[in-house]
DRENDO-1510 file (C-alpha; in Angstrom, 1 decimal, always signed):
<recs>
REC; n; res; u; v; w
REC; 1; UNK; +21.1; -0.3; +27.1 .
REC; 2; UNK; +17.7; -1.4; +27.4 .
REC; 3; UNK; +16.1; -4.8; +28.6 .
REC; 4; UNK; +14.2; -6.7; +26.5 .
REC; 5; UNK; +11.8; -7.5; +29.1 .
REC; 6; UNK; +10.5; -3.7; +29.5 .
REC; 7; UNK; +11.2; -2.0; +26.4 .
REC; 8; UNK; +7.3; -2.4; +25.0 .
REC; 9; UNK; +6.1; -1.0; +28.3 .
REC; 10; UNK; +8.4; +1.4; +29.5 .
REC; 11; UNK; +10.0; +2.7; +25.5 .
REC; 12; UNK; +11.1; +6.5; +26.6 .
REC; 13; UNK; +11.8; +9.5; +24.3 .
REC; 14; UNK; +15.3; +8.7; +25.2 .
REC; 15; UNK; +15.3; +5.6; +23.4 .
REC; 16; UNK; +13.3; +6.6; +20.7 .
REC; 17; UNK; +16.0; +9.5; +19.8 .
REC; 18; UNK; +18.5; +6.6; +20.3 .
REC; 19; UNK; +16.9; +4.2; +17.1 .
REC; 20; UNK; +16.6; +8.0; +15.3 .
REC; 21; UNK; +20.5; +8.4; +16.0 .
REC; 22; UNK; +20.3; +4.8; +14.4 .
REC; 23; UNK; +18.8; +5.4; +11.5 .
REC; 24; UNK; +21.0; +8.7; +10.8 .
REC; 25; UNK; +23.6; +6.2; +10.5 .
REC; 26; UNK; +22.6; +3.7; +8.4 .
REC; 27; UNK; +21.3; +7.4; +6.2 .
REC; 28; UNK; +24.8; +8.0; +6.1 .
REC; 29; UNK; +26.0; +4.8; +5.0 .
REC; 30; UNK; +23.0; +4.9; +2.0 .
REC; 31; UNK; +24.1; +8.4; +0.7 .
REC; 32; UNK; +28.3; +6.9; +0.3 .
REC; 33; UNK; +26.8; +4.7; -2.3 .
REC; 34; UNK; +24.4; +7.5; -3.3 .
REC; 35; UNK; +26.7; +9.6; -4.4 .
REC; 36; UNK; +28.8; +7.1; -6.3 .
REC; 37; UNK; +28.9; +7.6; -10.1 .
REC; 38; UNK; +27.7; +4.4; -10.7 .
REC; 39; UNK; +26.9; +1.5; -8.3 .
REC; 40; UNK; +25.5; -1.9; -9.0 .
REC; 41; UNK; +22.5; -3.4; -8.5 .
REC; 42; UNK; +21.4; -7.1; -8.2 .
REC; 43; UNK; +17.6; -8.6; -8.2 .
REC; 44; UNK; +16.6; -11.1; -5.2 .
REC; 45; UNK; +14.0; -14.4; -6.0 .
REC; 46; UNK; +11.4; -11.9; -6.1 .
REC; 47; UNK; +13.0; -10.4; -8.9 .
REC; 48; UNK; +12.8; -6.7; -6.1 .
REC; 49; UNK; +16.0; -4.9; -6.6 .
REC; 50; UNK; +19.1; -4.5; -3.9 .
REC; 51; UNK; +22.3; -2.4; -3.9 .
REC; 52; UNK; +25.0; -2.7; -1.5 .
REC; 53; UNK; +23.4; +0.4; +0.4 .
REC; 54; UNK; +20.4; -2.2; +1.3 .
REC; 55; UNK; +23.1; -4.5; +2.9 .
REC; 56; UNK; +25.4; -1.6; +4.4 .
REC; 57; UNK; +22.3; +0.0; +5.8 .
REC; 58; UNK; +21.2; -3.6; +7.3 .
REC; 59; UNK; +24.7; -4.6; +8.6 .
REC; 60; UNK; +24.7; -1.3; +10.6 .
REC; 61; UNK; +21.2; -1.2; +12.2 .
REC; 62; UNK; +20.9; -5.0; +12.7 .
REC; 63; UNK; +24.4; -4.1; +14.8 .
REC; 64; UNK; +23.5; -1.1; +16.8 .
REC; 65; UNK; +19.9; -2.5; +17.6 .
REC; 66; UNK; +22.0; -5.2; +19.2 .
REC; 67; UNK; +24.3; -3.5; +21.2 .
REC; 68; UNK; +21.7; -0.9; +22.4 .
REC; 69; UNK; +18.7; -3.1; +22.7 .
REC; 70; UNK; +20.1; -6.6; +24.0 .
REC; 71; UNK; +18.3; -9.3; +23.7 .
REC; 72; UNK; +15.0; -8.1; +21.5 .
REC; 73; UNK; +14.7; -10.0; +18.1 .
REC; 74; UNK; +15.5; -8.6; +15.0 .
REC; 75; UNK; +14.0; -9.2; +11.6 .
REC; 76; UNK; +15.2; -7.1; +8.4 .
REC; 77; UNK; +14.1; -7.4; +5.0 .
REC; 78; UNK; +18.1; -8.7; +4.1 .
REC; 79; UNK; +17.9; -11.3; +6.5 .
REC; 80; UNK; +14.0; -12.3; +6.5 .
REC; 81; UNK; +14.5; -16.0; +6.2 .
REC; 82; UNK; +13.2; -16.9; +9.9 .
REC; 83; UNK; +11.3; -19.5; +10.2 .
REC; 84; UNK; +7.8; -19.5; +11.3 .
REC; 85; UNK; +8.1; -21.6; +14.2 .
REC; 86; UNK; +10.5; -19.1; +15.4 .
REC; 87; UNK; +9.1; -15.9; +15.1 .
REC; 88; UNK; +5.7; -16.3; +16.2 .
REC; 89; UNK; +7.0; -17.1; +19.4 .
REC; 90; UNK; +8.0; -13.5; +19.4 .
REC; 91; UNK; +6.6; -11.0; +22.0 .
REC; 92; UNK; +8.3; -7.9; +21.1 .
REC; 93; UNK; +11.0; -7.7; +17.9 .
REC; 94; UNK; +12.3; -4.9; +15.5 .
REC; 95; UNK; +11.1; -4.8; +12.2 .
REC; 96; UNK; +13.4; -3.4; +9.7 .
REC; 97; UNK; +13.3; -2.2; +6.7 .
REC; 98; UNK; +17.4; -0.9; +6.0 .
REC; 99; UNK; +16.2; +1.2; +2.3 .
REC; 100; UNK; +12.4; +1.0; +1.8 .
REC; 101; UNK; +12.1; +2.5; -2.3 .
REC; 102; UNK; +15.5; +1.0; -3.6 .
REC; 103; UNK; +13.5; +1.8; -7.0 .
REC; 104; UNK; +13.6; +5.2; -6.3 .
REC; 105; UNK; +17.0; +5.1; -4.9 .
REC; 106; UNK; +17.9; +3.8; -8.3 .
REC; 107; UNK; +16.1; +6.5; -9.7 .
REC; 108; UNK; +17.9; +9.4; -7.9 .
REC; 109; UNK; +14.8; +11.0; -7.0 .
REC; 110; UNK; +15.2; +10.9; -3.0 .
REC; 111; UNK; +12.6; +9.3; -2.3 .
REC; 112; UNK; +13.5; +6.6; -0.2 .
REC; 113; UNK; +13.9; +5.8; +3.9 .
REC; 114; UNK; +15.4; +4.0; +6.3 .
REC; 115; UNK; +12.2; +2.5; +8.0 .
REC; 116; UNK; +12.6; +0.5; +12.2 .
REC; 117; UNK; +9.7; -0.4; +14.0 .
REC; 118; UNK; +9.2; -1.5; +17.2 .
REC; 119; UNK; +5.8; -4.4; +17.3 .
REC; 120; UNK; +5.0; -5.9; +20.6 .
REC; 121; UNK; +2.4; -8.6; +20.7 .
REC; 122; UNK; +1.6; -7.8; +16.6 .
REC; 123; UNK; +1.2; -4.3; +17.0 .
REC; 124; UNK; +4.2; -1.4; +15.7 .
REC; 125; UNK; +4.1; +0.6; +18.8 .
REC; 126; UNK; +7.0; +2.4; +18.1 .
REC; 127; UNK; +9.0; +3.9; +14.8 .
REC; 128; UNK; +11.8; +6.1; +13.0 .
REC; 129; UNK; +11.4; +7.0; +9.6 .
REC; 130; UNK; +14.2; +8.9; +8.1 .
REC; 131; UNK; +14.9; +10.3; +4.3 .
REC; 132; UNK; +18.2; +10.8; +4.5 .
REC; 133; UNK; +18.0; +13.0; +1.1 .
REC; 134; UNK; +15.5; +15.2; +2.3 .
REC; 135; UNK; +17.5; +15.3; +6.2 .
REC; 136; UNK; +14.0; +14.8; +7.7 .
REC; 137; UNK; +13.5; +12.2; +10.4 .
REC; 138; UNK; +9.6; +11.2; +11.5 .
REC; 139; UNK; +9.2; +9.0; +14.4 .
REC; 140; UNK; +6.5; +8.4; +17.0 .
REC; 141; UNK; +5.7; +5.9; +20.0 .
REC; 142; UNK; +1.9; +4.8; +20.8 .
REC; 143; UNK; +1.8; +6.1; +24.5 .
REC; 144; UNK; +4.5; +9.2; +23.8 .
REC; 145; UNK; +3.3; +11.1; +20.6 .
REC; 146; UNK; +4.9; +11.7; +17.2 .
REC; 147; UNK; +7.3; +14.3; +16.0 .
REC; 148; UNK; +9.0; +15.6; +12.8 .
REC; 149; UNK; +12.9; +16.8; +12.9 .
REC; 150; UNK; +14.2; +18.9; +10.3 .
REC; 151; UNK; +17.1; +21.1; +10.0 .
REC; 152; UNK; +17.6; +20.3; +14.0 .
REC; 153; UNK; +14.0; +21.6; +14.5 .
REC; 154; UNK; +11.7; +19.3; +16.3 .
REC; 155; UNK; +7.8; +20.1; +16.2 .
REC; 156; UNK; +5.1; +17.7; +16.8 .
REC; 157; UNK; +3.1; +16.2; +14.1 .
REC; 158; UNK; -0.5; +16.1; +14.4 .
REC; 159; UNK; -1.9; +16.4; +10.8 .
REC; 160; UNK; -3.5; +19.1; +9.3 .
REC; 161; UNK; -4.7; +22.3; +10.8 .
REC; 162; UNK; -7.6; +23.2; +8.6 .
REC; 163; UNK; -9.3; +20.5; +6.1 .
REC; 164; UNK; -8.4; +20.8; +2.0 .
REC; 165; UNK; -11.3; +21.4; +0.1 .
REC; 166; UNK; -10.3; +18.6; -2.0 .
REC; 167; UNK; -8.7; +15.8; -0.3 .
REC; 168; UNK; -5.5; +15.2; -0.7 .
REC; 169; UNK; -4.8; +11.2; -1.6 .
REC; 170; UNK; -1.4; +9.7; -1.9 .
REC; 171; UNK; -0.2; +7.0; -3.9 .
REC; 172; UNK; +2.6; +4.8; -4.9 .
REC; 173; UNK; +5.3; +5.9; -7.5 .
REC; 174; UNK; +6.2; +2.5; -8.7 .
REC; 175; UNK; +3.6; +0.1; -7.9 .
REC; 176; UNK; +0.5; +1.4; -9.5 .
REC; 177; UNK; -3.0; -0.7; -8.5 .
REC; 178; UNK; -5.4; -1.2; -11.1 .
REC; 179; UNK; -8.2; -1.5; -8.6 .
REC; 180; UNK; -7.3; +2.6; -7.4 .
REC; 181; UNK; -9.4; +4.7; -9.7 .
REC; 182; UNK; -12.2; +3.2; -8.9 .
REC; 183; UNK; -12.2; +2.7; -5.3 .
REC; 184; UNK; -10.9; +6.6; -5.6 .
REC; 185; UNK; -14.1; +7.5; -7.3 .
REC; 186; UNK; -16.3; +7.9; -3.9 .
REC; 187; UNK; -14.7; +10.8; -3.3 .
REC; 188; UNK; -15.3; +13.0; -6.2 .
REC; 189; UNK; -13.0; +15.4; -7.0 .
REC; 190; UNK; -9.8; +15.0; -4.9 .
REC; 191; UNK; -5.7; +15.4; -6.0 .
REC; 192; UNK; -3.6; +12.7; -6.2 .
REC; 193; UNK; +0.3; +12.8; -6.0 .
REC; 194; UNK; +2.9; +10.0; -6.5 .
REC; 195; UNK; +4.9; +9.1; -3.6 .
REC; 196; UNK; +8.1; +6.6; -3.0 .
REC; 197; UNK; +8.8; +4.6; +0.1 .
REC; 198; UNK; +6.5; +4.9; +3.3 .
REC; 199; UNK; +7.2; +9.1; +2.8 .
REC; 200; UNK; +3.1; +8.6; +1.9 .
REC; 201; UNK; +2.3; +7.4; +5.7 .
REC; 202; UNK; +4.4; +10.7; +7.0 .
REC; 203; UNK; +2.4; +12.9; +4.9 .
REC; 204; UNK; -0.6; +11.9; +6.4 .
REC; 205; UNK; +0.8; +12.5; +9.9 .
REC; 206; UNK; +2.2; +16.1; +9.0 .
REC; 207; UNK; -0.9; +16.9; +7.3 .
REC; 208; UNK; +0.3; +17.5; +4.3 .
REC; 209; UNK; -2.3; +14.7; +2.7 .
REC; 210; UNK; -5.1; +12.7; +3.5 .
REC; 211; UNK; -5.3; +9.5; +2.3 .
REC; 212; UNK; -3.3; +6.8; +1.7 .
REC; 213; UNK; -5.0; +3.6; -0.5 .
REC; 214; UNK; -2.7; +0.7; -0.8 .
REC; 215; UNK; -4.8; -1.5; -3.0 .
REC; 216; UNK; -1.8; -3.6; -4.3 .
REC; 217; UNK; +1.4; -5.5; -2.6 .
REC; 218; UNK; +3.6; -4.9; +0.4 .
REC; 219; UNK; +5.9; -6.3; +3.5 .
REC; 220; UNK; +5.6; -6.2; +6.5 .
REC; 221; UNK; +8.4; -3.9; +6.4 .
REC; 222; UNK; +7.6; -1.8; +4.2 .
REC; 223; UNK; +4.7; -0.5; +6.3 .
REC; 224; UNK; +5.7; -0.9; +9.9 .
REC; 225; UNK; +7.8; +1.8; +11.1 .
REC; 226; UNK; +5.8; +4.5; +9.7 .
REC; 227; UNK; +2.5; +2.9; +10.4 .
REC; 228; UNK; +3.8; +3.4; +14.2 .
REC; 229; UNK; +4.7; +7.1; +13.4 .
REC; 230; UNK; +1.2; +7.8; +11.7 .
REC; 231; UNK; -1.1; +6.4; +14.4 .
REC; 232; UNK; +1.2; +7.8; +17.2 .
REC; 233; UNK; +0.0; +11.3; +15.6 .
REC; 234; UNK; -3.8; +9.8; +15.8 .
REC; 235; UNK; -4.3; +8.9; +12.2 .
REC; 236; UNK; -5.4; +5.1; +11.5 .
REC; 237; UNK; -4.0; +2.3; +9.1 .
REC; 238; UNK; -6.6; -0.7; +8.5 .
REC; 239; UNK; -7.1; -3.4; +6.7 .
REC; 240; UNK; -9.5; -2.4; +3.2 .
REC; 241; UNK; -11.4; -5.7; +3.6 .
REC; 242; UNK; -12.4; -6.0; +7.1 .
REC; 243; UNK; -11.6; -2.4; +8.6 .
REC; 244; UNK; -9.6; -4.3; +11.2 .
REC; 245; UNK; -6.6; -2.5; +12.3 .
REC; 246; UNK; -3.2; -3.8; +10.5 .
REC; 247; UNK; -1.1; -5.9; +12.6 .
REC; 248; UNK; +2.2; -7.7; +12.2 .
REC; 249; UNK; +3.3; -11.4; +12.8 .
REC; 250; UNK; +0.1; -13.1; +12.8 .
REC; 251; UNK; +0.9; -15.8; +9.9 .
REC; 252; UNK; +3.8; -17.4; +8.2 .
REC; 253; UNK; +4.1; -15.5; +5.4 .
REC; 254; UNK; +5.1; -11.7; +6.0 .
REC; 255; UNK; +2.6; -10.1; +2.5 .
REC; 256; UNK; +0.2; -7.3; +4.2 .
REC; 257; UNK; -3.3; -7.3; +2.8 .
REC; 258; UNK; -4.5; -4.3; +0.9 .
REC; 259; UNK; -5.2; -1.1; +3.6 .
REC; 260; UNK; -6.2; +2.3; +3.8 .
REC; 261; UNK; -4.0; +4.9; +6.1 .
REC; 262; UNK; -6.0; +8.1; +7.2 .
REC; 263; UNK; -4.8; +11.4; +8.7 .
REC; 264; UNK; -5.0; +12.2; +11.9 .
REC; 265; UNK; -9.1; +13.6; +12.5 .
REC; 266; UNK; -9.4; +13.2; +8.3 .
REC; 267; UNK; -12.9; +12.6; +8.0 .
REC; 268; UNK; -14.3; +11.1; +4.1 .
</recs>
């Protein structure tokens, strides 16, 4: 049990294994509905899609955070109605996002995760990303490193070991920008591959791509906790307009300008 005073400062490997054990359950709660024959789905104001794996996921990490963590805000996509004046008193607060790519968990294509993030004084410092489909669990802390878990098999993530001779640029599956091909253009001849969820912001820490665009739409959510795990491996998400870093809780409304996420020592 960790006090909310010290966690930002003093966040151990410990505890970071502790949020991943977190989001292994909420995975497990999202793959009972998974592998339901049929499960329904409802549409929020924003017309964005929700299943009752977005609220089982939510009820169990909003819980365990809680218990574990006392005393530290929490803020979740299901339960994002805090007002202003509250939450920008906030030091330190988990971000949640309980199943980021509920489009592609409609799908059945596996690409979705269970996204917490850990932002102290606007910036994620700390994050878990897990696919429960694919059993693979990313997570990082600022001042601790970044790491990959698969099959029980931890091994750091630090991007790519040699450079592609094209890049390699990832992109949304089911929010396709307009305004891409052409801001793609300055780099010649490159691959692009279709991506749900934030999987695109662990690719870039594994190595496995360069580039990440987002030219379009998102949450603060839906960028946080992998944001954390990507810059903890040394690559860099900023802002496309002003090339400022992206940060979290700065303004009443919770929409992320448009951004570009880099690999670790990716290079244009």
């Amino acid at each position: 049990m960790t006090n909310k005073t010290t966690i930002a400062q003093t966040l151990t490997k410990q505890d970071l294994l502790q949020v991943v054990a977190i989001a292994k359950a909420a995975g497990d709660a999202i793959m009972t509905v998974y592998g339901q024959d049929d499960f329904s789905v409802s549409h929020k104001g924003d017309d964005s899609p929700v299943t009752a794996a977005d609220l089982a996921a939510h009820h169990m990490i909003v819980a365990a955070l809680a218990q574990q963590f006392v005393g530290i805000p929490i803020m979740s996509e299901e339960a994002a109605d805090i007002a202003w004046d509250v939450r920008r008193q906030w030091q330190t607060y988990w971000l949640i996002d309980p199943l980021d790519g509920t489009k592609e968990f409609i799908k059945r294509n596996g690409e979705f995760t269970v996204n917490i993030a850990l932002i102290h004084q606007g910036v994620a410092i700390a994050g878990v990303v897990y696919a429960p489909v694919l059993d693979t669990y990313y997570y990082g802390a600022k001042h601790l490193g970044a790491w990959r878990q698969q099959a029980g098999q931890e091994s750091p993530l630090l991007g790519a070991n040699t450079p592609r001779e094209m890049p390699m640029i990832v992109g949304s599956r089911s929010h396709l920008s307009p305004g891409l091909a052409q801001y793609l253009q300055q780099f010649g001849e490159h691959d692009i591959l279709s991506v749900g969820s934030s999987l695109k912001f662990c690719m870039l820490a594994e190595g496995s791509a360069d580039l990440y665009p987002r030219l379009g739409p998102t949450s603060e959510w839906d960028t946080a906790a992998a944001q954390a795990v990507l810059e903890s491996a040394g690559g860099t998400v900023v802002c496309y307009e002003s090339g400022e870093p992206l940060t979290y809780n700065q303004k009443p409304d919770i929409l992320n300008p448009y951004f570009i996420a880099t690999a670790p020592g990716w290079v244009k």
